[in-house]
MIDO-62096 format. One record per atom (N, C-alpha, C, O): residue number from 1; x, y, z; atom name. Coordinates in Angstrom, 3 decimals, always signed. Each point is the difference from the previous one (the first is absolute). Layout:
// MIDO-62096
PT; NUM; X; Y; Z; CA;
...
***
This chain:
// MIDO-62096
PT; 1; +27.319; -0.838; +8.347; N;
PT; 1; -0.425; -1.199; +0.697; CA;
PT; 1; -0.703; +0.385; +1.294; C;
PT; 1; +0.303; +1.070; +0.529; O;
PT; 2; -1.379; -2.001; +0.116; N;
PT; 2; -0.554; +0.269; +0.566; CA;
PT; 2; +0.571; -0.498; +1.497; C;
PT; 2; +0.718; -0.984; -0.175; O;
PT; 3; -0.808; +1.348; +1.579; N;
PT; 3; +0.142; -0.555; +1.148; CA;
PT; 3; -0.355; -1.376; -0.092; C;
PT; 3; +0.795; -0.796; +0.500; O;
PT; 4; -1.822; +0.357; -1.036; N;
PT; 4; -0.017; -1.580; +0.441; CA;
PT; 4; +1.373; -0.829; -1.833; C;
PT; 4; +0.445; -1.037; -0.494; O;
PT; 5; -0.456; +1.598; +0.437; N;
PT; 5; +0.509; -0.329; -1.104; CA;
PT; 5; -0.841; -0.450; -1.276; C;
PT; 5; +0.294; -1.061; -0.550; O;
PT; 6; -0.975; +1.576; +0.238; N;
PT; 6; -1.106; +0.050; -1.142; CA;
PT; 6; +0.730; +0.648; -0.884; C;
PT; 6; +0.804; +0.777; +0.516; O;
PT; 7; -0.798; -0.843; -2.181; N;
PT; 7; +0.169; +0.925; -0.784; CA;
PT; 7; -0.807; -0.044; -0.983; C;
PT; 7; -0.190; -0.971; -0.732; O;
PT; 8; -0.417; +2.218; +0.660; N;
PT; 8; -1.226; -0.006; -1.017; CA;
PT; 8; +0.608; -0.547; -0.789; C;
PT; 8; +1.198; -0.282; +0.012; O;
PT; 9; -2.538; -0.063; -1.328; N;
PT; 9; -0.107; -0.412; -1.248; CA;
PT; 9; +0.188; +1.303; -0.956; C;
PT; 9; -0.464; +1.089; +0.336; O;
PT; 10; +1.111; -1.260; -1.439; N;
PT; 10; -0.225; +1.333; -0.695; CA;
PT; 10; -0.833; +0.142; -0.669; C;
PT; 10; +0.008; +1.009; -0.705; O;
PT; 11; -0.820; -1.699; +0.637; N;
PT; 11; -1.901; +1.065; -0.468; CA;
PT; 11; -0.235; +0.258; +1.028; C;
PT; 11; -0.909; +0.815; -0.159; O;
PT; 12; +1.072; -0.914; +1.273; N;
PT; 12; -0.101; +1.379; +1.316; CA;
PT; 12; +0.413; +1.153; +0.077; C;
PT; 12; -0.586; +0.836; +0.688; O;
PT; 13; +1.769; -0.545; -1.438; N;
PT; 13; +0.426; +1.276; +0.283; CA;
PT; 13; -0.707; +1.171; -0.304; C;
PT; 13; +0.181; +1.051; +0.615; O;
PT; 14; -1.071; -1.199; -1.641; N;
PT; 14; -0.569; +1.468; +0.126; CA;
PT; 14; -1.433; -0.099; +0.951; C;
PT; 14; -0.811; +0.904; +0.203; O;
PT; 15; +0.785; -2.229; +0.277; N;
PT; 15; -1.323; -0.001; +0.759; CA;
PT; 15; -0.328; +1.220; +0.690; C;
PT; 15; -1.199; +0.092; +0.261; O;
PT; 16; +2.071; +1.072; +0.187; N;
PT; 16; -0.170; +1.192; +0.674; CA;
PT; 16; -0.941; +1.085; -0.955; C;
PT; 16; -0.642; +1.002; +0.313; O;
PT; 17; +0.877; -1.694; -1.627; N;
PT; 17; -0.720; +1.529; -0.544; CA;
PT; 17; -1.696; -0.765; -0.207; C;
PT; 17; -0.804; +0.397; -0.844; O;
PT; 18; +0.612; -1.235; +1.558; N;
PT; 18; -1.467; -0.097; -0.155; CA;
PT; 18; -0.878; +0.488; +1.275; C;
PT; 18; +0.016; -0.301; +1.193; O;
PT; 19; -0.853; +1.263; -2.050; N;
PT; 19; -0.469; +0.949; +1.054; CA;
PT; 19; -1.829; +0.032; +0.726; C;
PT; 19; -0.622; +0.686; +0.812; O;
PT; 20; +0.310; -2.058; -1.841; N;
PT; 20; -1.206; +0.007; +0.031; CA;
PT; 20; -0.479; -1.702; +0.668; C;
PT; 20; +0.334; -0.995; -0.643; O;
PT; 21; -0.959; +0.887; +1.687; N;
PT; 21; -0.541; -1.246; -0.058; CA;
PT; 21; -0.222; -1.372; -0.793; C;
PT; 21; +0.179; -1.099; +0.525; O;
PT; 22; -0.687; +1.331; -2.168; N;
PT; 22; -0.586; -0.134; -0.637; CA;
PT; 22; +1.411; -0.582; -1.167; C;
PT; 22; -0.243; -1.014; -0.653; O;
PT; 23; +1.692; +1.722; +0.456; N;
PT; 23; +0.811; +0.063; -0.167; CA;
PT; 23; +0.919; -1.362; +0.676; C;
PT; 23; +0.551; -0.944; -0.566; O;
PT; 24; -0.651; +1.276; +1.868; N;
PT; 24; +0.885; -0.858; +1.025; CA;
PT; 24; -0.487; -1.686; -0.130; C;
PT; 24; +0.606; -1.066; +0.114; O;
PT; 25; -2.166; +1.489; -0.441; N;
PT; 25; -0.522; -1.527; +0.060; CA;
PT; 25; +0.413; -0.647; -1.120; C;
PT; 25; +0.545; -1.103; -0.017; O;
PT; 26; -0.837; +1.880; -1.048; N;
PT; 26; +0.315; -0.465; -1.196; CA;
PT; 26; +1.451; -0.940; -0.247; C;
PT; 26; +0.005; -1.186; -0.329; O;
PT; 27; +1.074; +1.948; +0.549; N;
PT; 27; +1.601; +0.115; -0.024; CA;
PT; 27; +0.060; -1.461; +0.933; C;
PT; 27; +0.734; -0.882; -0.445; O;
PT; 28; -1.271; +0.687; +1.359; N;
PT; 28; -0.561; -0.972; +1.429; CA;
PT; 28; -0.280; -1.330; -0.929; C;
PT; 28; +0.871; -0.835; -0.245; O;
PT; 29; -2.042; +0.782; -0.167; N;
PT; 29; -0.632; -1.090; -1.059; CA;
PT; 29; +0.795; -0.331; -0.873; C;
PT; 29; +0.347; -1.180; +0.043; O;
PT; 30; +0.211; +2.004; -1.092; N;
PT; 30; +1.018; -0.436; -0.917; CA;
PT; 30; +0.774; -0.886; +0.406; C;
PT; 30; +0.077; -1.141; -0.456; O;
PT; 31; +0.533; +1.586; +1.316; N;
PT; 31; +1.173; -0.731; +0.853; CA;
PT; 31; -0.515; -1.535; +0.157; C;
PT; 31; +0.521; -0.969; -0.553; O;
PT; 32; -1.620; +0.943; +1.396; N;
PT; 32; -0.336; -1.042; +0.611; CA;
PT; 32; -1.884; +0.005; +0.132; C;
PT; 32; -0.654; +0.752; +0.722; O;
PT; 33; +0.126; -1.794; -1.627; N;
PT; 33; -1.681; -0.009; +0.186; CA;
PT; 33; -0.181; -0.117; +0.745; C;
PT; 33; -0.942; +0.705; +0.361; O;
PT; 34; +1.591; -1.738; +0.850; N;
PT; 34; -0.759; -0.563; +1.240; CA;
PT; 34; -0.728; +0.710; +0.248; C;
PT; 34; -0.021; +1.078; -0.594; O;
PT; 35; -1.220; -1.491; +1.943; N;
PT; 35; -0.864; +1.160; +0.642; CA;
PT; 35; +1.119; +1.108; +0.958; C;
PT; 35; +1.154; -0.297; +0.307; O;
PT; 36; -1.717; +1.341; -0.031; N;
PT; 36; +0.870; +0.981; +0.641; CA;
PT; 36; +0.024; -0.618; +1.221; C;
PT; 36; +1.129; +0.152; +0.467; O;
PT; 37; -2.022; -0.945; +0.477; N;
PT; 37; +0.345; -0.416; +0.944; CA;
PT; 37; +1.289; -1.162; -0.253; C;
PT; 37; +0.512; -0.140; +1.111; O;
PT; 38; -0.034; -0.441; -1.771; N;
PT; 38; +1.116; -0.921; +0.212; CA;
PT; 38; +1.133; +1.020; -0.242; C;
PT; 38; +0.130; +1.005; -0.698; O;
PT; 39; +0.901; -1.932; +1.878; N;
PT; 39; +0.964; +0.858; -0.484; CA;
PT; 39; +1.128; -0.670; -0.886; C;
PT; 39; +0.224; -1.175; -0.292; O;
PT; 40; +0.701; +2.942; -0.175; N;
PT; 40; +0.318; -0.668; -0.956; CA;
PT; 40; +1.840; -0.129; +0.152; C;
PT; 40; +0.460; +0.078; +1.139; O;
PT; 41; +0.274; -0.227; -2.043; N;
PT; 41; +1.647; -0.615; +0.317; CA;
PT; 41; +0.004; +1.638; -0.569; C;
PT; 41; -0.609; +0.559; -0.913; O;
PT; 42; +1.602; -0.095; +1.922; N;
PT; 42; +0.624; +0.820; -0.099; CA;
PT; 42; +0.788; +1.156; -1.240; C;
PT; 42; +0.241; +1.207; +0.026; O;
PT; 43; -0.074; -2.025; -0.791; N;
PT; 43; -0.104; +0.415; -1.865; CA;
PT; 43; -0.537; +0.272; -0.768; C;
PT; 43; +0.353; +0.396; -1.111; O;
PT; 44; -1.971; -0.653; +1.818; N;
PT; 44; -1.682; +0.126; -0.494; CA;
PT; 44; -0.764; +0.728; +0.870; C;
PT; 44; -1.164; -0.290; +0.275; O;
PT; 45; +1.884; +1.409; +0.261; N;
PT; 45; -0.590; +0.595; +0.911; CA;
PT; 45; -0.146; +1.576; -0.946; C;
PT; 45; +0.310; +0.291; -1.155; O;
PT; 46; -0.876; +0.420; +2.183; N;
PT; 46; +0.246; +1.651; -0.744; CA;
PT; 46; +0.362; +0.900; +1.381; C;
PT; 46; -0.698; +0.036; +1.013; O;
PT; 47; +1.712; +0.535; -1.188; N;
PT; 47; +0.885; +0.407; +0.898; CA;
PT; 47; -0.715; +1.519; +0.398; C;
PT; 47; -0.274; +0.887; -0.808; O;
PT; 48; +0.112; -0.867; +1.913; N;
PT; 48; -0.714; +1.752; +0.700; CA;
PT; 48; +0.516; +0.049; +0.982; C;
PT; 48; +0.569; -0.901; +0.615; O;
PT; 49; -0.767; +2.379; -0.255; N;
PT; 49; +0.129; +0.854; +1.276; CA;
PT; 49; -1.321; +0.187; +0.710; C;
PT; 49; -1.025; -0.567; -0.379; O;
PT; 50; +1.073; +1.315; +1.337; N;
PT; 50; -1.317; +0.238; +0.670; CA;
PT; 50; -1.072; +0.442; -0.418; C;
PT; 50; -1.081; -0.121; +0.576; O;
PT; 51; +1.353; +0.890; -2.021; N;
PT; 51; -0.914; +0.579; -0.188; CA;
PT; 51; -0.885; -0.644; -0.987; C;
PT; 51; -1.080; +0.464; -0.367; O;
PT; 52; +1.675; -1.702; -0.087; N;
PT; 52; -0.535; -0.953; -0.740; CA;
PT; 52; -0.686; -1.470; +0.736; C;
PT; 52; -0.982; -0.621; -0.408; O;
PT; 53; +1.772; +0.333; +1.512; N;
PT; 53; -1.050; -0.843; +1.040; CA;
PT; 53; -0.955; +0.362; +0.458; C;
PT; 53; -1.001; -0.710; -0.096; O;
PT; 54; +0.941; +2.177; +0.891; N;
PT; 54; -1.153; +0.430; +0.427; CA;
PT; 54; -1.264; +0.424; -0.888; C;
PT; 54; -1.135; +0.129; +0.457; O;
PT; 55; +1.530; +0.085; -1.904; N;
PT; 55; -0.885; -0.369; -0.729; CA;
PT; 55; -1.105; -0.748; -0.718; C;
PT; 55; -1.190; +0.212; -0.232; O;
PT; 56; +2.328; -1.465; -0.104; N;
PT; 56; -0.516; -1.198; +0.569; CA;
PT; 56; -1.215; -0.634; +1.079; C;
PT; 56; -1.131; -0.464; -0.145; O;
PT; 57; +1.856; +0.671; +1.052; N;
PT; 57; -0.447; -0.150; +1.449; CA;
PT; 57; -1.593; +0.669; -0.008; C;
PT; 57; -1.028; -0.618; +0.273; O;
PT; 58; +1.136; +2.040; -0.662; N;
PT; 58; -1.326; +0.835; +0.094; CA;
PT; 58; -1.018; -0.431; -1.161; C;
PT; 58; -1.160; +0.184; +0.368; O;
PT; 59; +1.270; -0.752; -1.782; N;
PT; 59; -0.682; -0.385; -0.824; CA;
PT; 59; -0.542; -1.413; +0.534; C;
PT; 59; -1.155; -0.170; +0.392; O;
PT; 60; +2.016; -0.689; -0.424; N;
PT; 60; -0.297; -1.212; +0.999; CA;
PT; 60; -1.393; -0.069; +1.193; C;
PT; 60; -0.817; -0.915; +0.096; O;
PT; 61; +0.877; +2.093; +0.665; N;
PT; 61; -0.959; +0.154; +0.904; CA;
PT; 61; -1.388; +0.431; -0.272; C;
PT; 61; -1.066; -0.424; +0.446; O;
PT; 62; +1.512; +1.988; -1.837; N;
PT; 62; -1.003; +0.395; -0.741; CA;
PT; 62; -1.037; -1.314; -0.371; C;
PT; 62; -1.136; -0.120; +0.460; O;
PT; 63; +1.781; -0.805; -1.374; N;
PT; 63; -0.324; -1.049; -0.772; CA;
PT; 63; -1.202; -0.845; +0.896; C;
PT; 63; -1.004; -0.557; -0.445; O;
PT; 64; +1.591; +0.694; +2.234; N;
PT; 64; -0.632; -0.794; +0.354; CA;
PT; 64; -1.400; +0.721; +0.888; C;
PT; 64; -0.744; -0.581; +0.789; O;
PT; 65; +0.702; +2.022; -1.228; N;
PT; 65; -0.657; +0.597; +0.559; CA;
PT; 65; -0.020; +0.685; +1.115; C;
PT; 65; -0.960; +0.401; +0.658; O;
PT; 66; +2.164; -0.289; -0.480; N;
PT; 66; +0.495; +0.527; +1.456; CA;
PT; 66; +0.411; +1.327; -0.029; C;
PT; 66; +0.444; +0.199; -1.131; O;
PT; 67; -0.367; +0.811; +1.805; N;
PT; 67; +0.234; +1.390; -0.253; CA;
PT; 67; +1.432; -0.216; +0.079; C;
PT; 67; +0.444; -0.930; +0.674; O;
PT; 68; +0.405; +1.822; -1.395; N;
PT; 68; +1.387; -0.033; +0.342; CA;
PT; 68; +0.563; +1.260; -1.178; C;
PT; 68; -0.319; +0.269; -1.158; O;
PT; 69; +1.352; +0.326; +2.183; N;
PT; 69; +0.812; +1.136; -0.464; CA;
PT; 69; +1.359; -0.562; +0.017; C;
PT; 69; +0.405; -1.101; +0.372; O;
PT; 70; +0.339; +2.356; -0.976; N;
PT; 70; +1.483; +0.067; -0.542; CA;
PT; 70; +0.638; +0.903; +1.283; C;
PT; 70; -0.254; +1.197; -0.137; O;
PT; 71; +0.594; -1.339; +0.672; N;
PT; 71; +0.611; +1.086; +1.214; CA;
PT; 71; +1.513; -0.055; -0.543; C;
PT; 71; +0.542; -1.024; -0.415; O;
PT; 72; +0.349; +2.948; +0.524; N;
PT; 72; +1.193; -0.288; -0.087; CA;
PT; 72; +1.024; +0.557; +0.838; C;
PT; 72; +0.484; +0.609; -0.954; O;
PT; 73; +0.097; -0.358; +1.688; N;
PT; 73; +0.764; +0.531; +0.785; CA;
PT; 73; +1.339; -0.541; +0.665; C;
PT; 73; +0.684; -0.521; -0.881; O;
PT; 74; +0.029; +0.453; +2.322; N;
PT; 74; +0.948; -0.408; +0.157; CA;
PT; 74; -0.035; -0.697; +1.025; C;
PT; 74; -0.455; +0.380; +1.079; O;
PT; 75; +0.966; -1.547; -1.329; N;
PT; 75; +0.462; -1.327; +1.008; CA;
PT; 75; +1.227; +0.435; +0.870; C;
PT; 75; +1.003; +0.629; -0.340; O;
PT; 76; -1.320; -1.076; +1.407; N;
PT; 76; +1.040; -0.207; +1.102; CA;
PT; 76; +0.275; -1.542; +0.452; C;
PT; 76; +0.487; -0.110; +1.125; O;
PT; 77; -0.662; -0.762; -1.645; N;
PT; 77; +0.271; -0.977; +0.345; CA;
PT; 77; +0.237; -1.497; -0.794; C;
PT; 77; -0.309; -1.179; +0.173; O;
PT; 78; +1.070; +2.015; -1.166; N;
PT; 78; +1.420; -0.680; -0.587; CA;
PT; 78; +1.183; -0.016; +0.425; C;
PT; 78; +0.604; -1.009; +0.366; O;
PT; 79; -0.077; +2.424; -0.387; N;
PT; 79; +1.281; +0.570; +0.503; CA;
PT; 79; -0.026; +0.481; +1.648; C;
PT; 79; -0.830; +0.837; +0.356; O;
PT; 80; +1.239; -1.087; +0.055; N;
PT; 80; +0.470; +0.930; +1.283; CA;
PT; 80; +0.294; +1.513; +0.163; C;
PT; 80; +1.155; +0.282; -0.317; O;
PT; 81; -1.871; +0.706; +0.710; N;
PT; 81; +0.331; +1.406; +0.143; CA;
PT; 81; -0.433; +0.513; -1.815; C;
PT; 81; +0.416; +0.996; -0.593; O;
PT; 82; -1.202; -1.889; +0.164; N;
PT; 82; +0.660; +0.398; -1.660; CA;
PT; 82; -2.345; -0.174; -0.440; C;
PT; 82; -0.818; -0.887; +0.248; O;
PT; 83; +0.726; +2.075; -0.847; N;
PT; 83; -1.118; +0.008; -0.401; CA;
PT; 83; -0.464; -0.019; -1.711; C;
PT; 83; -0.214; +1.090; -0.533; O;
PT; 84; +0.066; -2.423; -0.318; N;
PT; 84; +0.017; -0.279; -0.980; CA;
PT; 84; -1.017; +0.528; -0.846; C;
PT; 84; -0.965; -0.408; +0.647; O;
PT; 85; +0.352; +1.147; -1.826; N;
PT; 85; -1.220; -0.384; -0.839; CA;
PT; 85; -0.544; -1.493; +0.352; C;
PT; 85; +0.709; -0.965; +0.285; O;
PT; 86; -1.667; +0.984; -0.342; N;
PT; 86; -1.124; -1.219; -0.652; CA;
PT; 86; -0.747; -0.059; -0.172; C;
PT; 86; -0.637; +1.009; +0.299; O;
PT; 87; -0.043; -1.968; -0.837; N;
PT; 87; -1.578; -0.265; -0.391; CA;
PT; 87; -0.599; -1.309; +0.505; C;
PT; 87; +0.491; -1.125; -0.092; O;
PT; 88; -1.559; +1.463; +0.601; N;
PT; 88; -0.661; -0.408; +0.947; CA;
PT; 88; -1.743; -0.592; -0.527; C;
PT; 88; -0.190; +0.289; -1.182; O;
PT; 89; -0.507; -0.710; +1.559; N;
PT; 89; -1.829; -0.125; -0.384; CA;
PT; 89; -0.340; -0.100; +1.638; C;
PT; 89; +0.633; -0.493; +0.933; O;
PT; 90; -1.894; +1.172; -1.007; N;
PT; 90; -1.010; -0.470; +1.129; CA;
PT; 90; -1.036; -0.144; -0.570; C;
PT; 90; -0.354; +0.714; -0.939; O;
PT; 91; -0.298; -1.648; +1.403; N;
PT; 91; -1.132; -0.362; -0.097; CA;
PT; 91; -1.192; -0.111; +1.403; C;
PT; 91; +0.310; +0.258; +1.163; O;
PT; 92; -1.939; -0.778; -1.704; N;
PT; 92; -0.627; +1.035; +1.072; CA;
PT; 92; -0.658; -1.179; +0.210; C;
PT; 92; -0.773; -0.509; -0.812; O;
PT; 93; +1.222; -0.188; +2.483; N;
PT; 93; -0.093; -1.046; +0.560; CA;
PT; 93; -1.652; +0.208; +0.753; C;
PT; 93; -0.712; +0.936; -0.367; O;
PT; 94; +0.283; -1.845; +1.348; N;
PT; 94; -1.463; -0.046; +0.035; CA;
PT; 94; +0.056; +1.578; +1.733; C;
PT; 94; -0.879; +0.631; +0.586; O;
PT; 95; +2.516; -0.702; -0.467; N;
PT; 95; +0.092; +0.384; +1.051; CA;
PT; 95; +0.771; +2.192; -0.576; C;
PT; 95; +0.365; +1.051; +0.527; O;
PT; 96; -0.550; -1.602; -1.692; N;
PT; 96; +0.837; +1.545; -0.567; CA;
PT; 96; +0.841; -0.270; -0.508; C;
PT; 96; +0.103; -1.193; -0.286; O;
PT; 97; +1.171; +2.290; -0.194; N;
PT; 97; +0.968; -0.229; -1.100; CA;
PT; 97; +0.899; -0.831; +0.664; C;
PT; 97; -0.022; +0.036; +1.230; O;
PT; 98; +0.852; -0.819; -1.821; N;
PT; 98; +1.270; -0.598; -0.161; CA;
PT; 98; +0.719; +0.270; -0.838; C;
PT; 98; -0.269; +0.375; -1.141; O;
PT; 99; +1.804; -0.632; +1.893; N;
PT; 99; +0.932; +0.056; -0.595; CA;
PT; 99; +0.547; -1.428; -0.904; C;
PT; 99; -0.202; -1.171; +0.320; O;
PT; 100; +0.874; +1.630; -1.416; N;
PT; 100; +0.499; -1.606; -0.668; CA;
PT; 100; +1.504; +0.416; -0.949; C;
PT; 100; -0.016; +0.995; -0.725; O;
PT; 101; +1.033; -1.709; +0.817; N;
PT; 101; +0.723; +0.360; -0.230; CA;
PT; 101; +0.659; -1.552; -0.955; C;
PT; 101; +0.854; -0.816; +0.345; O;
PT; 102; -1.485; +0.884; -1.310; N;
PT; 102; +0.811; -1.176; -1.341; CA;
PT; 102; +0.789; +0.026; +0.094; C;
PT; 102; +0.332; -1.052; -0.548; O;
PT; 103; +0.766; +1.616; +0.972; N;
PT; 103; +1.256; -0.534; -0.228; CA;
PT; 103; +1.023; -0.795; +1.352; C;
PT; 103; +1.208; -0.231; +0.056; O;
PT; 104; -2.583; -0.081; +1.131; N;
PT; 104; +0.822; -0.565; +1.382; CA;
PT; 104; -0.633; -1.347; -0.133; C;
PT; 104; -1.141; +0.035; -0.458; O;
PT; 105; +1.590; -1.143; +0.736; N;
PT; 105; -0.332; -0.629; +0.311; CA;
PT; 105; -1.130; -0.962; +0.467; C;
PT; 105; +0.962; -0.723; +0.256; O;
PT; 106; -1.989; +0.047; +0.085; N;
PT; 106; -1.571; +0.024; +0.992; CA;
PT; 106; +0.566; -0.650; +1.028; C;
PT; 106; -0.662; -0.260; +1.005; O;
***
């Protein structure tokens, strides 16, 4: 179970072994046609880690013509004193790269 109290659906559970964009969307649609911009109930979702948002995130930008990379390294500012993996995108603003991080908040 999750902190907010969510519990996946079980056609989520292997959502981890999808490794490809193309894959994720698919598994995504099945679930639920809507457009990808609506969102969806929690049972009709497809469950990722960072390395699957920031993917996301970076095709998304591709799509719209925007330069954007996969950056991966370690966060300090989840944990306290505590330096995590993650995955990250920047993209290349009118002013130079940015940082973007799918999985915080806007």
């Amino acid at each position: 179970m999750d902190p907010l109290g969510i519990v996946p659906a079980a056609a989520s559970a292997d959502d981890v072994e999808s490794r490809t964009l193309a894959h994720m969307l698919d598994r995504l649609v099945a679930r639920d046609p809507a457009p990808l911009d609506i969102a969806r109930p929690p049972d009709r979702r497809f469950i990722g880690i960072c390395p699957d948002h920031t993917l996301l995130a970076c095709a998304a930008l591709r799509h719209h013509r925007v330069p954007a990379r996969l950056r991966v390294g370690f966060a300090a500012y989840f944990t306290p004193d505590c330096l995590e993996d993650h995955w990250v995108c920047e993209y290349r603003a009118a002013d130079g790269w940015r940082l973007l991080d799918p999985e915080l908040g806007p």
